[in-house]
C-alpha positions, 0 to 999 in steps of 0.5 A: 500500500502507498506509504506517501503523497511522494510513493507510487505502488504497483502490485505484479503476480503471475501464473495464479488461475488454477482451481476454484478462488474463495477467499473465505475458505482458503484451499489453493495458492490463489485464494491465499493470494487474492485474499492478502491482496484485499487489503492492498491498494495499489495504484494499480496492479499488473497481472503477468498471465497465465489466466487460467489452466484447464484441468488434466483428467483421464478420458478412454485411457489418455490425459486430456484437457478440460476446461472448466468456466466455472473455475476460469469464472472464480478467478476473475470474480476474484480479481474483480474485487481487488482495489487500487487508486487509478483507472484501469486498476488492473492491466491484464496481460497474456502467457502462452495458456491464454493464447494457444490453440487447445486442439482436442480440449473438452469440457462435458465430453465434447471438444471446445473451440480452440480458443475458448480460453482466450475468448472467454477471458477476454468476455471475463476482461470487459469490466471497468477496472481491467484492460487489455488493450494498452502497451504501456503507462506511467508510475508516478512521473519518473517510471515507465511501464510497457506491455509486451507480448512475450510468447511471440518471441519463444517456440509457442509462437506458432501455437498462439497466432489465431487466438491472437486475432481475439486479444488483439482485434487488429491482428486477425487473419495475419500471420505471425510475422505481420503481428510481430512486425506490428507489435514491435511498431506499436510498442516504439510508438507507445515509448516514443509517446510516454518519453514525451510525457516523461521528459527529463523525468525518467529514471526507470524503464520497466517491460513487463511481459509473461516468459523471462528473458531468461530462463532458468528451472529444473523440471525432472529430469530437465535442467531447462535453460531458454531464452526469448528468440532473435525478434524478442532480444531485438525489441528489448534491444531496441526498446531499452536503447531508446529510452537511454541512460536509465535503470531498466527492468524486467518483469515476468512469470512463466516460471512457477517460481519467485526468482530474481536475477541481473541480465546482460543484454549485449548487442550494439549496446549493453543493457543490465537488466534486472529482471524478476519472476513472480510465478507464484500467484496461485499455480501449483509450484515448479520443483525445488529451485535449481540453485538447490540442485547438485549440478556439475558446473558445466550445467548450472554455475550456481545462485550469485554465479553469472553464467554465459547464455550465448554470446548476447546474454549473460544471466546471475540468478541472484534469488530463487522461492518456493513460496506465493505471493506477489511484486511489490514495486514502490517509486518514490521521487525517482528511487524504485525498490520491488520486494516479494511479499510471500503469503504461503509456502508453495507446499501448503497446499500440495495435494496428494490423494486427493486431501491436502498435506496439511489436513493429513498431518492433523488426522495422523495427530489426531490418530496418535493422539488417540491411540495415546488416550486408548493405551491411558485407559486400558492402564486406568480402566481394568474394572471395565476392561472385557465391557466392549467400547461404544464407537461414536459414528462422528468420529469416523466421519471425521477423519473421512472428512479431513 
């Protein structure tokens, strides 16, 4: 929340629709998040994408997407009630579960559009507080924000081209060099624009997009390392140079992780970036981070360690969590600071069996406590030893119920 008449706030998270969100009955990372965010007021808030994640069942023994609006609907109703102090509230961006073609997705045993998820959500977006259409605002009068497109610039490109023409009315029927192509045009023109209102001003650059730069995760049995293609280091290039001797950073999700880390962008110029990754706002979590992996240095350099990505990129992750929750990004006269504000650890909610980790150890307490209370008893109850016990049906009910 602002503490000044001088501070300007901006909340970020990403990767957050999956399950149902109640706020009152707090059982998945999006509910834990939505419901710290109900007492934030930002200025406004930027949703990193990935806004939603169809569930993966068994159907006629093969793992298939279903999508449910129900559950896609929960979310945003969530996201309708969080609060900030300008117009729109919230920027709503996309990731590559938004805009991908769903080939063979169904929901009620028949197989939906294949971009029922982007239409859908777009439905879900016409709403006074969220938009989807701007590239780019201020914070305060010293920060710049722009919006990009990130999946245009990784192998999922292909995947996103059609359900692009319903996020972006202007882009239908072209092909994806054409949007690249006008997606980079329009992006200078916004910055050229916001540069003017700045003026001197400026201090700080922020591009916000949904894939990282870099990336960086460990997905057994994958060390996964990526990075945007040629078109997307061209635009950072381009859009980093063009805002001139300023801080610059970049914020993202992708990875269901909080990760923070200094990117160096060499190409006719030389950017250090700073770059974070906030995909923990309500998704199942990745793995343990790779900073806690035993990796040959060959593999991975280590956290605090600048690793060579190819000869324009140089990566040091510098922070890696395990944990929900979300950026918080405060201009005050020019100085910018972004801190993790974590509302649950990632494991509190990890289900296995269909109950969750932390209901279960409450019923083995129980259970152990139980079984202490049954053996007190035999020792202090020999008078009554042989007499069989009443068992209250609400006991078992109980433990079937946690």
């Amino acid at each position: 929340m602002s503490t000044g008449p001088c501070t300007n706030e901006m909340i970020l998270f990403g990767c957050w629709n999956q399950g149902v969100c109640d706020t009152k009955d707090i059982n998945n990372g999006m509910s834990a998040v939505m419901k710290s965010l109900e007492s934030e007021i930002p200025n406004f808030i930027i949703v990193l994408g990935d806004n939603y994640y169809p569930n993966k069942e068994e159907v006629d023994g093969k793992k298939t997407k279903i999508f449910k609006k129900d559950y896609l609907t929960s979310g945003f109703d969530c996201l309708k009630k969080l609060q900030a102090t300008e117009t729109p509230a919230i920027n709503l961006l996309m990731g590559n579960h938004d805009l991908q073609a769903e080939i063979g997705m169904k929901t009620n045993d028949n197989i939906v559009d294949e971009c029922i998820i982007t239409q859908t959500e777009m439905d879900l977006a016409k709403y006074p507080k969220i938009d989807t259409k701007t590239y780019g605002r201020l914070l305060g009068n010293t920060t710049i924000c722009l919006f990009i497109c990130s999946t245009l610039y990784t192998e999922k490109a292909d995947e996103i081209v059609k359900c692009m023409g319903i996020y972006r009315e202007d882009h239908k029927d072209k092909s994806l060099a054409e949007i690249i192509k006008d997606e980079h045009d329009i992006l200078i023109e916004t910055l050229e624009t916001l540069l003017l209102t700045v003026g001197p001003n400026l201090k700080n650059l922020i591009i916000c997009g949904h894939e990282p730069i870099v990336s960086r995760r460990y997905k057994p049995p994958k060390n996964v390392k990526t990075v945007l293609n040629e078109k997307g280091i061209e635009l950072l290039n381009d859009l980093y140079s063009l805002a001139g001797d300023v801080n610059k950073y970049y914020i993202c999700a992708d990875v269901h992780q909080y990760q923070e880390g200094i990117v160096t962008l060499s190409t006719n110029s030389t950017h250090i970036i700073n770059q974070y990754v906030v995909g923990v706002g309500g998704t199942k979590c990745d793995e343990t981070c790779i900073s806690e992996q035993d990796f040959d240095p060959g593999i991975y350099s280590g956290i605090g360690t600048q690793e060579v990505i190819n000869e324009k990129i140089q990566y040091e992750m510098t922070v890696c969590k395990r944990d929900f929750g979300y950026l918080s990004c405060k201009e005050n006269n020019g100085d910018l600071t972004c801190n993790f504000v974590p509302v649950e650890n990632c494991d509190k909610f990890e289900k296995k069996g269909g109950k969750t980790r932390r209901r279960r150890r409450k019923t083995k307490t129980k259970r152990r406590r139980k079984r202490k209370t049954k053996r007190r008893r035999k020792k202090t109850n020999t008078k009554y030893s042989n007499i069989r016990k009443y068992k209250s049906p609400k006991a078992n009910l109980a433990i079937v119920r946690n």
